[in-house]
C-alpha positions, -999 to 999 in steps of 0.1 A, spaced: 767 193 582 749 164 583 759 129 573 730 110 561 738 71 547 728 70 510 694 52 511 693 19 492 666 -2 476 664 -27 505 659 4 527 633 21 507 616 -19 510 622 -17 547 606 24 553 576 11 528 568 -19 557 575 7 584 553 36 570 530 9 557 531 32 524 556 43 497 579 64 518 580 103 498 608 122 493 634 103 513 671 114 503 689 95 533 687 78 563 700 101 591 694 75 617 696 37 620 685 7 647 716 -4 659 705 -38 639 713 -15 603 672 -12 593 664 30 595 650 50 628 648 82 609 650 92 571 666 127 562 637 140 534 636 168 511 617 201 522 595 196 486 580 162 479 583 149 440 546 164 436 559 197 446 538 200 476 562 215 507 576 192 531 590 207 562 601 178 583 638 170 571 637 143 600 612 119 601 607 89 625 597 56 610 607 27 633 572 18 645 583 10 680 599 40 686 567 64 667 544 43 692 567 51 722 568 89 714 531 88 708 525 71 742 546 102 759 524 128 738 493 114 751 507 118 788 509 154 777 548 158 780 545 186 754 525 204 774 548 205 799 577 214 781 558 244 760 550 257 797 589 253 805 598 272 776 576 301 785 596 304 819 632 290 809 654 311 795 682 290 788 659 264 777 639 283 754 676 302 738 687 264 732 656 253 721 656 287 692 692 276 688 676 236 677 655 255 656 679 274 637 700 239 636 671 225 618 664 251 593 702 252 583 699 216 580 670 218 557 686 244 537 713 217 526 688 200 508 672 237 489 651 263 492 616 267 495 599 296 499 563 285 514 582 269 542 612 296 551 616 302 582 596 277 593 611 242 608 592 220 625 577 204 656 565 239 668 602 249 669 614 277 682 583 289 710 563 255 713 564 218 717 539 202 687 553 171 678 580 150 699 583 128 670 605 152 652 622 167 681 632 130 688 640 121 654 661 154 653 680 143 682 687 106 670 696 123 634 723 149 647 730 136 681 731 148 715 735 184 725 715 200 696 678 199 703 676 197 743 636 187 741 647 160 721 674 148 739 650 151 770 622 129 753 648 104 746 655 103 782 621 96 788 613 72 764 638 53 779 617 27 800 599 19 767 625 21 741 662 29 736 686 39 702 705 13 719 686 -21 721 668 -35 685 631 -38 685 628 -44 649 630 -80 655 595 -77 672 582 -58 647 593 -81 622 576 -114 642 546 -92 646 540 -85 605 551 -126 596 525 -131 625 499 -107 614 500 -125 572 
């Protein structure tokens, strides 16, 4: 279902500078900068120290976690929890993201603390755009519509389409 790129070496390096810790549980990337360094990691739903891990998408570009955060903070999920209280279609699609997620999840195993349970306040609420967004870059378009919709909004500050790894890079030799 979903086709994650084997993580390398010089990847986990590159999610290590990103996270600015040892990235956990990572078992591919499921989305990459158009320049080839990792947007989004696919990891497994229990980390190495058996603790439960229910984001299977996680975002790790810093640009693109710092746009995202920007559009939280102007309360966008507000806005689309209250949409999904008064959309149908939105809030069928939305359940239907959910149930995308979960089965995407189950690829990697089972774990019972977290069944049932995907994440980003999927399927009745909006609780973190980071992994609605990293969800839609992961799987593409057409699968998580609040995803798809941030990515449309983040679109001033940062697009899957233009690199902005080179300024994160000048900004870390900058910052030594």
């Amino acid at each position: 279902m979903t086709d994650a790129q084997p993580v390398t070496p010089a990847d986990l390096d590159v999610l290590a500078q990103q996270l600015g810790r040892l990235p956990r549980g990572v078992v591919g990337i499921a989305a990459r900068c158009v320049c080839g360094r990792p947007l989004v990691v696919r990891t497994a739903p229990r980390l190495e120290d058996g603790t439960p891990f229910p984001t299977t998408f996680y975002l790790t570009e810093p640009a693109v976690v710092r746009a995202v955060s920007t559009l939280e903070a102007e309360g966008v999920m507000r806005e689309m929890t209250e949409r999904l209280e008064t959309d149908e279609a939105l809030a069928a699609a939305y359940r239907a993201a959910h149930e995308d997620y979960l089965a995407r999840r189950a690829e990697l195993g089972e774990v019972p603390e977290i069944a049932g349970v995907s994440a980003g306040g999927m399927p009745t609420r909006v609780k973190c755009l980071h992994v609605l967004v990293g969800h839609s870059l992961a799987v593409g378009p057409g699968v998580n519509p609040l995803g798809d919709e941030a990515l449309e909004l983040l679109r001033p500050r940062w697009r899957p389409d233009r690199c902005t790894c080179a300024t994160e890079v000048a900004s870390e030799e900058t910052d030594r």
